[in-house]
N, CA, C and O of each residue as an XYZ file, in Angstrom:
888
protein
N     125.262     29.012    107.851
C     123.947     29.611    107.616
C     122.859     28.569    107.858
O     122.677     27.538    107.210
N     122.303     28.931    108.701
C     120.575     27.684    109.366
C     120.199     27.777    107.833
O     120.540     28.834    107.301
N     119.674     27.023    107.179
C     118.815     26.665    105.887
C     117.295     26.692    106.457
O     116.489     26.973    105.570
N     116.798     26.497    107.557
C     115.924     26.993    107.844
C     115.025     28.340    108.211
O     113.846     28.631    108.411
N     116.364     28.994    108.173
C     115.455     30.200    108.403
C     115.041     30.941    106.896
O     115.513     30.692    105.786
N     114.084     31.848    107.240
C     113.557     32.941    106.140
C     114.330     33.448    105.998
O     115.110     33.864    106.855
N     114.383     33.611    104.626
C     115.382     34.734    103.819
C     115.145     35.635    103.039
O     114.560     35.268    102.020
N     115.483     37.200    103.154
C     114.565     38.363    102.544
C     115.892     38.716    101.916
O     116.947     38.735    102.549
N     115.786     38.967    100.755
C     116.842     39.772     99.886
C     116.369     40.936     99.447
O     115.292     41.267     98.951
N     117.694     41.703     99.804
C     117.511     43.431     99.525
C     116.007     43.652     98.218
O     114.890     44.157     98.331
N     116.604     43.104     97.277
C     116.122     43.080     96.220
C     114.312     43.618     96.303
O     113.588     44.509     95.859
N     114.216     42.079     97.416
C     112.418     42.317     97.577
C     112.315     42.350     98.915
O     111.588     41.526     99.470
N     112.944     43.196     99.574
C     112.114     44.208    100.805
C     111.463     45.434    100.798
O     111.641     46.453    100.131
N     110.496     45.068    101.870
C     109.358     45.920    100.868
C     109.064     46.662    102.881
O     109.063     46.050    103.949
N     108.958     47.450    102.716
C     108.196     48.220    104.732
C     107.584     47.255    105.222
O     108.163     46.891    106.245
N     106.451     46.489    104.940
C     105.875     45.051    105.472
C     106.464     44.124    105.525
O     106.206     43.541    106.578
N     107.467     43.399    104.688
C     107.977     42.425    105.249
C     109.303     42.512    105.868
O     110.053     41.575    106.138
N     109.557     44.225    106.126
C     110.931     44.139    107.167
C     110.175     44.215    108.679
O     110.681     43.956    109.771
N     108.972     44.599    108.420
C     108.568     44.972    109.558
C     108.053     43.148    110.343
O     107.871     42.735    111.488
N     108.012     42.734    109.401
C     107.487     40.820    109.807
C     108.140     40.653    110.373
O     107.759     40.026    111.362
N     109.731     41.026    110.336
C     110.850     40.545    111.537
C     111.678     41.726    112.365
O     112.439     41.615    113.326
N     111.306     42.723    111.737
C     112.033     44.169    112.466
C     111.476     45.069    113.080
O     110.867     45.782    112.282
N     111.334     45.533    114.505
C     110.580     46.888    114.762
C     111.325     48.052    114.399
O     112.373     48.599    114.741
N     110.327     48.243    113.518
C     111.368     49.703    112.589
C     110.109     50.827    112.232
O     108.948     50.636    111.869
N     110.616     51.652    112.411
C     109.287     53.242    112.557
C     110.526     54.099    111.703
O     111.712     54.313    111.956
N     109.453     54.540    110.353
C     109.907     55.476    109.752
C     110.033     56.452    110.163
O     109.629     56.293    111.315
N     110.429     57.817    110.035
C     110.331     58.564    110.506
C     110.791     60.085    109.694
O     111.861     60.217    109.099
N     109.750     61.154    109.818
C     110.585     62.334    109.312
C     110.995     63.584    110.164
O     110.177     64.189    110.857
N     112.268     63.917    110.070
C     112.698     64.808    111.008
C     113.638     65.480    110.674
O     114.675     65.138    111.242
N     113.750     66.404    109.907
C     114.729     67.360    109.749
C     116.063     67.192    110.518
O     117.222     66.893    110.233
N     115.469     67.473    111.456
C     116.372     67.763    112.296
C     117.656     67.417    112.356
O     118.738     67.973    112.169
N     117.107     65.919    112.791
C     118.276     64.929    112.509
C     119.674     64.968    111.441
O     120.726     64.350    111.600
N     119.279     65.976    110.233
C     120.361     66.030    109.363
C     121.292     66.964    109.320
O     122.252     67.014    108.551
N     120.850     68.072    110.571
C     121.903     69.008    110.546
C     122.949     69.039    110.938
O     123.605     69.879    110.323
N     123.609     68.437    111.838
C     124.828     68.322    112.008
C     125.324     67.941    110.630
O     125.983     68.894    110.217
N     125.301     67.124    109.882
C     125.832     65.620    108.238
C     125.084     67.099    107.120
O     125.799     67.233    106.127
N     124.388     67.689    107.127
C     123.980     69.122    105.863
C     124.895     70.226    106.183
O     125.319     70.945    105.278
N     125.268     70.430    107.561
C     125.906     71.665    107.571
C     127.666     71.129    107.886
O     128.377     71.472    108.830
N     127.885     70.537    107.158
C     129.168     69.639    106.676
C     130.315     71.197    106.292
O     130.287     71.810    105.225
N     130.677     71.327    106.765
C     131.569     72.344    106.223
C     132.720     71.828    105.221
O     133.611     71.073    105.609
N     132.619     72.323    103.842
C     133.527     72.054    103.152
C     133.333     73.265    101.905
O     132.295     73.712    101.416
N     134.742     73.582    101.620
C     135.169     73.958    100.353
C     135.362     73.909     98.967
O     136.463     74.003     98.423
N     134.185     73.746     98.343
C     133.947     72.785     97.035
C     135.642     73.876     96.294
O     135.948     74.965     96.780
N     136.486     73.177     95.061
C     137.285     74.094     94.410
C     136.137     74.593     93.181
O     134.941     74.324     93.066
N     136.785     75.187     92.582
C     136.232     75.677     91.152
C     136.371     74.782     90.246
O     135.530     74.824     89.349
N     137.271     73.868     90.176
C     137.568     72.615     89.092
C     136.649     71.519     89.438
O     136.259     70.848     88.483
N     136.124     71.125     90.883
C     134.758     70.359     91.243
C     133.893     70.611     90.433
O     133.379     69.846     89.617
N     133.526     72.565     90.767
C     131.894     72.716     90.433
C     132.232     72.780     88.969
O     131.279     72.695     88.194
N     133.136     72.882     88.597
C     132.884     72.903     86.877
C     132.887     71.259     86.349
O     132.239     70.918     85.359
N     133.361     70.707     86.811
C     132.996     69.398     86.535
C     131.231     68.770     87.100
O     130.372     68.024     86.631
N     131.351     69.331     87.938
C     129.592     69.353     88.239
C     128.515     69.862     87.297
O     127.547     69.324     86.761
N     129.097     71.265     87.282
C     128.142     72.251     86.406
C     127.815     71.118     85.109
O     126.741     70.712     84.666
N     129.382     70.779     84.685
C     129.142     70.213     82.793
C     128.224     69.314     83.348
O     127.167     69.327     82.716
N     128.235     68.402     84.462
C     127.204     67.000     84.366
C     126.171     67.164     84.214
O     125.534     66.561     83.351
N     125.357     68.572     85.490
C     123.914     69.241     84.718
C     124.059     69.260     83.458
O     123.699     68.231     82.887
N     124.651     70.459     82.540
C     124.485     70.932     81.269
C     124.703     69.494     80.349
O     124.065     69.462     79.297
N     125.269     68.709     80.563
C     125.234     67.517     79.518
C     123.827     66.432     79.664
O     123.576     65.570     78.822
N     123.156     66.633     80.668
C     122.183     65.798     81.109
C     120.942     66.427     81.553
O     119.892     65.785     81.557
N     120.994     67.480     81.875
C     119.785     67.633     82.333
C     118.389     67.621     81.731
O     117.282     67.657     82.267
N     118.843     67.549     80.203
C     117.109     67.456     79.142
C     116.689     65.574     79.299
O     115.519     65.192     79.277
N     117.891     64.596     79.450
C     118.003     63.794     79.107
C     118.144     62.678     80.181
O     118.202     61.517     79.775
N     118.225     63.022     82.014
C     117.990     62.525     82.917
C     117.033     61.533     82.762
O     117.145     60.335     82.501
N     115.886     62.383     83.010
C     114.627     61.720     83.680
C     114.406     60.476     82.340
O     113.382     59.830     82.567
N     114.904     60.158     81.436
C     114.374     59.603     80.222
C     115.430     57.990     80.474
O     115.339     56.860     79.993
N     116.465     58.688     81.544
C     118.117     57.062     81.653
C     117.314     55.818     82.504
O     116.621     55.873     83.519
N     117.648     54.866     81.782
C     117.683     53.502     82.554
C     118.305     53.362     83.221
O     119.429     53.622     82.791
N     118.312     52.980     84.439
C     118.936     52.381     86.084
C     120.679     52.804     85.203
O     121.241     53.899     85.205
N     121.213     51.346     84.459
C     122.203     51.547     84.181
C     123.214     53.112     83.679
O     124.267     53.502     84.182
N     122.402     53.743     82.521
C     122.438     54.584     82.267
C     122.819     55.798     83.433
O     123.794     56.549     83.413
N     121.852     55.738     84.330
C     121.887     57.148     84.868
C     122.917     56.525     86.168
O     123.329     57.343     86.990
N     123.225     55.358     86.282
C     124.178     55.082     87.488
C     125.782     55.903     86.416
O     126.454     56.908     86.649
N     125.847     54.903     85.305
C     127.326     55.179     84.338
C     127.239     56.570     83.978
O     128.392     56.840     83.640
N     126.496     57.675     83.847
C     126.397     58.829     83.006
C     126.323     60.020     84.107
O     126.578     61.171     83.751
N     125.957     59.714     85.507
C     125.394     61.046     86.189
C     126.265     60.568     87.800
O     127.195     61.194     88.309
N     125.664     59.385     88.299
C     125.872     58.915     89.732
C     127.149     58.706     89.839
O     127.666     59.418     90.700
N     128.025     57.839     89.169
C     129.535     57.304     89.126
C     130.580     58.400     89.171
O     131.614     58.306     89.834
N     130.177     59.684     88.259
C     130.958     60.523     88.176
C     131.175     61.325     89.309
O     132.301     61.692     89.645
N     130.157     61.608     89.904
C     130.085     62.489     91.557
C     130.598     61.457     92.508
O     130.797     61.912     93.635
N     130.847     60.278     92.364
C     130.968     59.366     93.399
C     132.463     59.166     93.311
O     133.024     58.705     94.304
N     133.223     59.482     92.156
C     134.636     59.690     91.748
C     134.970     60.231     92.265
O     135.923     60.001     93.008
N     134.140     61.659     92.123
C     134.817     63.113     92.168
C     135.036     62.944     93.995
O     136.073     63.039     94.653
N     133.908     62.722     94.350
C     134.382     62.456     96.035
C     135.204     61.790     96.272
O     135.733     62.217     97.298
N     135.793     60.732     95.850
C     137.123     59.922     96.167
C     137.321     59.069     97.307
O     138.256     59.112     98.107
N     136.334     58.288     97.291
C     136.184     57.489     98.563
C     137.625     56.735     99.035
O     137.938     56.574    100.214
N     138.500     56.274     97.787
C     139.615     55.814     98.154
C     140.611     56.129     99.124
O     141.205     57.205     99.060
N     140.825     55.381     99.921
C     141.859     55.711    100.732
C     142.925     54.563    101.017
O     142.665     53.619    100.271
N     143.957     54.313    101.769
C     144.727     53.176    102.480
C     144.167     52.444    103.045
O     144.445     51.254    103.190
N     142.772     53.356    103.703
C     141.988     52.060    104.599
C     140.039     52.241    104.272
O     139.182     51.687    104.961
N     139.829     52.935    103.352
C     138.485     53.115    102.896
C     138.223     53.113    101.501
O     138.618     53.941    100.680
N     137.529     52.120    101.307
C     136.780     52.111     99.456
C     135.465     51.944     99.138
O     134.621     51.517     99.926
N     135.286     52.234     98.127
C     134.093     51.762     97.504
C     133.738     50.497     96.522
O     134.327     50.251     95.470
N     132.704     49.781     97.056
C     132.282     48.923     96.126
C     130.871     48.984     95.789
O     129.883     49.333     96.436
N     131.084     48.427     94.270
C     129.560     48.271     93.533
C     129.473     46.816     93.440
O     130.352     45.982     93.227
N     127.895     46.665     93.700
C     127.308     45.160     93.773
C     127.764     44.274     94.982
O     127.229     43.200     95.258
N     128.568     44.703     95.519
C     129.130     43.669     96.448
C     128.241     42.942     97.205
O     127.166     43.365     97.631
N     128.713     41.817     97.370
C     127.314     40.489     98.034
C     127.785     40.445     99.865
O     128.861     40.259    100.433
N     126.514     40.692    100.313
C     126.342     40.952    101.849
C     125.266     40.359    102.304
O     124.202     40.326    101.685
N     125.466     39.840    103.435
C     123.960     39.152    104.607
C     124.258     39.425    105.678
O     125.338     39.976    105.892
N     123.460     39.145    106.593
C     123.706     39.117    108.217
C     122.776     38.257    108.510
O     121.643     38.483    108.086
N     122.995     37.235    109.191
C     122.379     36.118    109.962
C     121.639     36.528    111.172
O     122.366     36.295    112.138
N     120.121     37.211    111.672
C     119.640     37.246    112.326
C     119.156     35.899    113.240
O     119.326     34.831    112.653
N     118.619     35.822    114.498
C     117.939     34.982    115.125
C     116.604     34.582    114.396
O     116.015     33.545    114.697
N     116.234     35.284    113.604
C     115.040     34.931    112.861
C     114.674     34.818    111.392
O     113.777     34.260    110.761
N     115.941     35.723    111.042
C     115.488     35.966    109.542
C     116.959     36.041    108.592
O     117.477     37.042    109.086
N     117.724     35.653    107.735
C     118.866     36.219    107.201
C     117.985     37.134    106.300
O     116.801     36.953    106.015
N     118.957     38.350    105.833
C     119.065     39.167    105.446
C     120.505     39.057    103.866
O     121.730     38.992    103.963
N     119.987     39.071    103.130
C     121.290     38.711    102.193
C     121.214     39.850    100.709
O     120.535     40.871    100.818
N     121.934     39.567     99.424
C     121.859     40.297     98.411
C     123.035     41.360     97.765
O     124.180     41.331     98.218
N     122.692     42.206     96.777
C     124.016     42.850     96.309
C     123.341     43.921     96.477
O     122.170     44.299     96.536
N     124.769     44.455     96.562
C     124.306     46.174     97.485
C     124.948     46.944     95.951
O     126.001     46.501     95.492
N     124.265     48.034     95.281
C     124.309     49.038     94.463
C     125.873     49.379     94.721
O     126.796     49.172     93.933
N     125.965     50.082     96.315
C     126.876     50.565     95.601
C     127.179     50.836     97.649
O     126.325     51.270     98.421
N     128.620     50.410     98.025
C     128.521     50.892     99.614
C     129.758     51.617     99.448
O     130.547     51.584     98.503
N     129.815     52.604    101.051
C     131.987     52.526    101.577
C     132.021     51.927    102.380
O     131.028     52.003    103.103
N     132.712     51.316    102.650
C     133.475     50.376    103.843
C     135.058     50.603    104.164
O     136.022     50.954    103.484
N     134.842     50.199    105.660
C     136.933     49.836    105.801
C     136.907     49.069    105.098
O     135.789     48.672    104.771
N     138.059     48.462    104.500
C     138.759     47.332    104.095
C     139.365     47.721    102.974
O     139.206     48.879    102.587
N     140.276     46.691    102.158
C     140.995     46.908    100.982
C     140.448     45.895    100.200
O     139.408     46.281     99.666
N     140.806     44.513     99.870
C     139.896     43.871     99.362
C     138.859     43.301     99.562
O     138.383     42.623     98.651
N     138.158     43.411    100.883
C     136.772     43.127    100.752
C     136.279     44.362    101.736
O     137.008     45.045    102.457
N     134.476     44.492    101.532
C     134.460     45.281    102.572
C     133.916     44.995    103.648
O     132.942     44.242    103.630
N     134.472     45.597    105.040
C     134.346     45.146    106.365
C     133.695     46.248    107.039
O     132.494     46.161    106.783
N     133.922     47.219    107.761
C     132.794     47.525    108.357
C     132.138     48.723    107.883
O     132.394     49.891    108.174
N     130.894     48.069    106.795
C     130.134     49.641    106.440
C     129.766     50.791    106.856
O     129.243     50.894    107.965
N     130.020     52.164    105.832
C     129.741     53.578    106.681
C     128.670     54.036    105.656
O     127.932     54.989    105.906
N     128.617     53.478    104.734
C     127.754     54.574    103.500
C     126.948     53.390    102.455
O     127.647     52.472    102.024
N     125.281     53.455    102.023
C     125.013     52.773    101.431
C     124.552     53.985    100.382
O     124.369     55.128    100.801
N     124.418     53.705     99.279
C     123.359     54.243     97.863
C     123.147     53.052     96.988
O     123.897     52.170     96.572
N     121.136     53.472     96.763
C     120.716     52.640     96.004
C     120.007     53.872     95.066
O     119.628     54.979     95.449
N     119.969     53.356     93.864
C     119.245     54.094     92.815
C     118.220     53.092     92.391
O     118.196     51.864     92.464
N     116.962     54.420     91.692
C     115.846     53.979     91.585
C     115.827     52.535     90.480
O     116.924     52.312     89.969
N     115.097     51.916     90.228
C     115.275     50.671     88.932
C     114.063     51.318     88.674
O     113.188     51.743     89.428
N     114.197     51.305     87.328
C     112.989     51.750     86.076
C     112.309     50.842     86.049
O     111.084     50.951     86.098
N     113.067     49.458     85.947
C     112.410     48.370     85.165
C     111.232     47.503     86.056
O     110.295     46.796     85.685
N     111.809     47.960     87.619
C     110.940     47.178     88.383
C     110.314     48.614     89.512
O     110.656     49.279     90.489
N     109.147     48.443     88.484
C     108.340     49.871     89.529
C     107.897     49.329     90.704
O     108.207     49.832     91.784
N     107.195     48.344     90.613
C     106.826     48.209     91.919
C     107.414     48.047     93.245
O     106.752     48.031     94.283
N     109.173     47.882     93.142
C     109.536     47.860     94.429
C     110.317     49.408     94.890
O     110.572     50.370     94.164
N     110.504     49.273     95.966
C     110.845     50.985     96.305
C     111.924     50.929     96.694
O     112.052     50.274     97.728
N     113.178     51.545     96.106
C     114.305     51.828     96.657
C     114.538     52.270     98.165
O     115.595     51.964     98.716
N     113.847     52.776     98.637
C     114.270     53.476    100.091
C     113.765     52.392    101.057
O     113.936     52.743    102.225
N     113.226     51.249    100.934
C     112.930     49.825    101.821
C     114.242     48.744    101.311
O     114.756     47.779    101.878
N     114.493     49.381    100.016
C     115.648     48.053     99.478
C     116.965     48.250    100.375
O     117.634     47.371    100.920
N     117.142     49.536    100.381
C     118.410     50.417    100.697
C     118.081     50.373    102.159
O     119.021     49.800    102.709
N     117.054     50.765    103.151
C     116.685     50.179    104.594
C     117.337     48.703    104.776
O     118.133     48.647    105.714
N     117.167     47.632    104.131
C     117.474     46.508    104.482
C     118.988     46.003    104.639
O     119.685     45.306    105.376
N     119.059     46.784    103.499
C     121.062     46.716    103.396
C     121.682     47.778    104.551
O     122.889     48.002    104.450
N     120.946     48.450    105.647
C     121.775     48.815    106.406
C     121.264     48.233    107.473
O     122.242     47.813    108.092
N     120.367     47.979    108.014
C     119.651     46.904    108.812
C     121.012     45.918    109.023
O     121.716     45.689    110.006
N     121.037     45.476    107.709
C     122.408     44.105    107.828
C     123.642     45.311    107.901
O     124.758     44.807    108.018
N     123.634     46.196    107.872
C     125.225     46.647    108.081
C     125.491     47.502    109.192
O     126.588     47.929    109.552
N     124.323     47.714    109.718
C     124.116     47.690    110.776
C     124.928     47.016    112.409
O     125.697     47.479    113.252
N     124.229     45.735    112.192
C     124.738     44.847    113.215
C     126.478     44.363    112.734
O     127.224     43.575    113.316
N     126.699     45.072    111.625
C     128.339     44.730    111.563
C     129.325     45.649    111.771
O     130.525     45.465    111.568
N     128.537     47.153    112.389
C     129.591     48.148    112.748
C     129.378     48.626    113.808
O     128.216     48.992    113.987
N     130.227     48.801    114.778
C     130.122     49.009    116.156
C     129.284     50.485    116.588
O     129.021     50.727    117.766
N     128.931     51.369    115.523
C     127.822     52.348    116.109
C     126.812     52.080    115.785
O     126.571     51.165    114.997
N     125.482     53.238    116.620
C     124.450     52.481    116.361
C     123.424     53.670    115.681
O     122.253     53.959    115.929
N     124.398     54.214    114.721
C     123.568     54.522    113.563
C     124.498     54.690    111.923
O     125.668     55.059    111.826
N     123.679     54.343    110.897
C     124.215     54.087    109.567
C     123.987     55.053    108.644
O     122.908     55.579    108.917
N     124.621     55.685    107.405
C     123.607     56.953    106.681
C     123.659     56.116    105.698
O     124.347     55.099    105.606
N     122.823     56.616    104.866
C     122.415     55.823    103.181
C     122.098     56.607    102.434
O     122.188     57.614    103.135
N     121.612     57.105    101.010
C     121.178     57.589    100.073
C     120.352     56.617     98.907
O     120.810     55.640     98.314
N     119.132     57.156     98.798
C     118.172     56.860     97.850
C     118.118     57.395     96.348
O     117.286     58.298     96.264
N     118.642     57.164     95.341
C     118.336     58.265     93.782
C     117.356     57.909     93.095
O     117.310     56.789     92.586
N     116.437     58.769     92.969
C     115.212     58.525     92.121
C     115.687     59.601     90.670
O     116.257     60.664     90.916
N     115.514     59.369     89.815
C     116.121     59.915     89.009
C     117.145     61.125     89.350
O     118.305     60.920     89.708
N     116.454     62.673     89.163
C     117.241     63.604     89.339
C     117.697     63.894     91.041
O     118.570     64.607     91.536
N     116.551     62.880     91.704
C     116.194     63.348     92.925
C     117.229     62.368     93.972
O     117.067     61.148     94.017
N     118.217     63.016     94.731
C     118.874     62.131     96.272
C     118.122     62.440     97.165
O     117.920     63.653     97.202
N     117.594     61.848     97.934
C     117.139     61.285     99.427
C     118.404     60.759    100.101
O     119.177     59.946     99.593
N     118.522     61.328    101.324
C     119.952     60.904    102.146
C     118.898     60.592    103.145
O     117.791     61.083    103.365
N     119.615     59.577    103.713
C     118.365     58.593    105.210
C     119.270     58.552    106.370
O     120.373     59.090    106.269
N     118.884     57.914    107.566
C     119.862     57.829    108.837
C     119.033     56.311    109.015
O     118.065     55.935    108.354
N     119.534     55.787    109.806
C     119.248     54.517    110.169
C     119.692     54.531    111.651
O     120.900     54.684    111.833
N     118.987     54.410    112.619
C     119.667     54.732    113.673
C     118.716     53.755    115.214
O     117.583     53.896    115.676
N     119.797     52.874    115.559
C     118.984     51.231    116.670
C     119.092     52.070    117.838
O     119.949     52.932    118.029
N     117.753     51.603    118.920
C     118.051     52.229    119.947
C     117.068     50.605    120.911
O     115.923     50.229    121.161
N     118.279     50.242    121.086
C     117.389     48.994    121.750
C     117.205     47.674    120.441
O     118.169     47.229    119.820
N     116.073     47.320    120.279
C     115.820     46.383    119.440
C     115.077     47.087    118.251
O     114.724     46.409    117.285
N     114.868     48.239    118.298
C     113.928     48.779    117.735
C     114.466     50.035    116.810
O     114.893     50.928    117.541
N     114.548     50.301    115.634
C     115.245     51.050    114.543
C     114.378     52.322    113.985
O     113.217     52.270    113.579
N     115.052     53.245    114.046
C     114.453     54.703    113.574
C     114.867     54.634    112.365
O     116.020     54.271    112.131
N     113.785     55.052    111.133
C     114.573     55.351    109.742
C     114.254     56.122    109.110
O     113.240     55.915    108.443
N     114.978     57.457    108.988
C     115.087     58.717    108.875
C     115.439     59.065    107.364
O     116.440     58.615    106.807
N     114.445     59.977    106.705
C     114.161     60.111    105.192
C     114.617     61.560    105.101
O     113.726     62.188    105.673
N     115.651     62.513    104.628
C     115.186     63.884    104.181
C     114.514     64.186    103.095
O     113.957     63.375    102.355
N     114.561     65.799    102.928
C     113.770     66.078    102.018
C     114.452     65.814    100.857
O     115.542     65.298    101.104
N     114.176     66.011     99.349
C     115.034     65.208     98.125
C     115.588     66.875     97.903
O     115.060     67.965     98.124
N     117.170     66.370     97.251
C     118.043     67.213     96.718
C     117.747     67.211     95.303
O     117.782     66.141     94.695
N     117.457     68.301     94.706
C     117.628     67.998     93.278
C     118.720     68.356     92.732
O     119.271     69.419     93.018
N     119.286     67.319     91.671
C     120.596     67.313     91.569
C     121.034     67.980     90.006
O     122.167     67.949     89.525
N     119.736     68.613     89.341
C     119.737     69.543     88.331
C     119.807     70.765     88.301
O     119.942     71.498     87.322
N     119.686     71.101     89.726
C     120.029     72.294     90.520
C     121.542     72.745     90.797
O     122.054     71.923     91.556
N     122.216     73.516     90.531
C     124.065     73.938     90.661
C     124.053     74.084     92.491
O     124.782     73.309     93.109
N     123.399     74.863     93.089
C     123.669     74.459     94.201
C     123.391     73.760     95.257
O     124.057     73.792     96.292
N     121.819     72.696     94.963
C     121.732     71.549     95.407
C     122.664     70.344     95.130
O     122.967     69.416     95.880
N     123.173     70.692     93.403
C     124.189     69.179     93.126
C     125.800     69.295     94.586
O     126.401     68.546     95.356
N     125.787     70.970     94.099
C     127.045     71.231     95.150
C     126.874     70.490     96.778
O     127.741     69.938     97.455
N     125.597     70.695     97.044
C     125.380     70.248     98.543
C     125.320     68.624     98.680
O     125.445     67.911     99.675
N     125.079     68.301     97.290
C     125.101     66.599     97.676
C     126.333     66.262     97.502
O     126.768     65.189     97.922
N     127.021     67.087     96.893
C     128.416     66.939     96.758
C     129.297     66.638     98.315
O     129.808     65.635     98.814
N     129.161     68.015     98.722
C     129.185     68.381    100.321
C     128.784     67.211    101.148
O     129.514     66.703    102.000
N     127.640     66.832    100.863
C     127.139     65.824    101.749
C     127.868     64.381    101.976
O     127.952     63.775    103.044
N     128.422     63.943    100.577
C     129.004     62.537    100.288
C     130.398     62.892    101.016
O     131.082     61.974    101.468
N     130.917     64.570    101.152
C     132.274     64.744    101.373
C     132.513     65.031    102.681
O     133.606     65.468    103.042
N     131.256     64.757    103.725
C     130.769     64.304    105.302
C     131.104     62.994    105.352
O     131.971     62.492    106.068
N     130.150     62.267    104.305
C     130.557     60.618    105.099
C     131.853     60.284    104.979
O     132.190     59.359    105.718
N     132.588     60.679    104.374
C     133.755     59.997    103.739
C     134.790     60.891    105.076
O     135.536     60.220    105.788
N     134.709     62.063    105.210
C     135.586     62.258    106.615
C     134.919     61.627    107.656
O     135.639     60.947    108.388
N     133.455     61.683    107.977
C     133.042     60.660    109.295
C     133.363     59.208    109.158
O     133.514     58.508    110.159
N     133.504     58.602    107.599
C     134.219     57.266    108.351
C     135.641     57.416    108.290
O     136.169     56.717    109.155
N     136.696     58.238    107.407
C     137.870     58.606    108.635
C     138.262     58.416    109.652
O     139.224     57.824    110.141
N     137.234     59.108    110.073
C     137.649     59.609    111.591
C     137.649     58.688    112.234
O     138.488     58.314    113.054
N     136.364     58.071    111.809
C     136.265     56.539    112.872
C     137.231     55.593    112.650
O     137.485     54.900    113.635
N     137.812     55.371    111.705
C     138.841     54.316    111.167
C     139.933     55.173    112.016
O     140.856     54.510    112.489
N     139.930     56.278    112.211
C     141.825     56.934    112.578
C     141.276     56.353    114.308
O     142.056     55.652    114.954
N     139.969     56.720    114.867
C     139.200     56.644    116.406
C     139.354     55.087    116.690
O     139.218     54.704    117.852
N     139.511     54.568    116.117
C     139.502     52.768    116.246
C     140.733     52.241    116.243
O     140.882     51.167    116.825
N     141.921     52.901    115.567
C     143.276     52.531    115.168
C     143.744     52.881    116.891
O     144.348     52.029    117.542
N     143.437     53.986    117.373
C     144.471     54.710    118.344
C     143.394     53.747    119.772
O     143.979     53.764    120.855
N     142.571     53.304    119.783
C     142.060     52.760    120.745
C     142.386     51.022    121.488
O     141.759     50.646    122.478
């Protein structure tokens, strides 16, 4: 690692100072999410009832959880229920990641990613960051931009999905390089106090997890 260069951690990236070293244009477009929304899947009845109880046990009492709180009480449990585990795909929380640019490293602990690998993770498919109470002034959806920025340049396609939680509310994003220059794609927010919005974010997490599949089975046979 050059000791000279600038170093931006997830933590405190902010739209201006990714933009000091990144050409990156936000962007909103529907569009973009329909293929990854119209995810075809079969929720069972033992899912949505495990869903349903998470509304009915939380929903007076959401908007009131600290970061920790609403990650251990609401987020963890849907992130189970999807089952990222596999032989060759897991999930980790906090895990420490950088990427060494020509100009800038990029470093920090990521909330929460999937990746190939078994004990460490190697090439990222899925980031989520949830909102922090404690520190208003920085914005999750620039923190969570930066951590795919760097995970980015470590997986051979050239676009990444992520998710934003502001309390009740998911934001699912695209991240997507075309040249030197990065599109970063916001939908509209799911509310997850809703039975058949929680179902669709459900749906949604149960897209990435067959799209990086596929790519892990597309990479094995190549």
């Amino acid at each position: 690692m050059d000791n000279n260069k600038s170093i931006l951690s997830f933590s405190n990236a902010t739209l201006k100072r990714l933009k000091t070293y990144f050409d990156v244009e936000v962007k909103l477009d529907d569009k973009v999410f329909e293929k990854w929304f119209n995810f075809e899947y079969n929720i069972s009845e033992a899912d949505k009832h495990i869903l349903d109880e998470l509304i009915h046990k939380h929903r007076l009492k959401l908007s009131l959880y600290q970061e920790e709180k609403l990650k251990a009480k609401f987020i963890i449990p849907i992130l189970n229920l999807v089952n990222f585990y596999t032989d060759k795909l897991d999930d980790w929380y906090e895990a420490e990641m950088y990427y060494e640019f020509d100009h800038v490293i990029l470093r920090g602990l990521t909330d929460f990613l999937v990746a190939k690998g078994t004990d460490i993770p190697e090439t990222p498919f899925f980031f989520l960051q949830e909102f922090k109470y404690t520190y208003p002034d920085k914005d999750p959806k620039y923190q969570l931009l930066a951590e795919m920025i760097a995970a980015l340049e470590q997986n051979p396609a050239d676009e990444i999905k992520g998710c934003f939680v502001v309390g009740s509310q998911w934001f699912f994003t695209l991240l997507h390089k075309r040249g030197d220059k990065y599109f970063y794609y916001i939908s509209q927010p799911f509310e997850a106090l809703i039975h058949e919005k929680l179902y669709r974010i459900f749906v949604n997490l149960q897209a990435v997890k067959a799209e990086a599949l596929a790519a892990i089975k597309q990479e094995s046979l190549n």
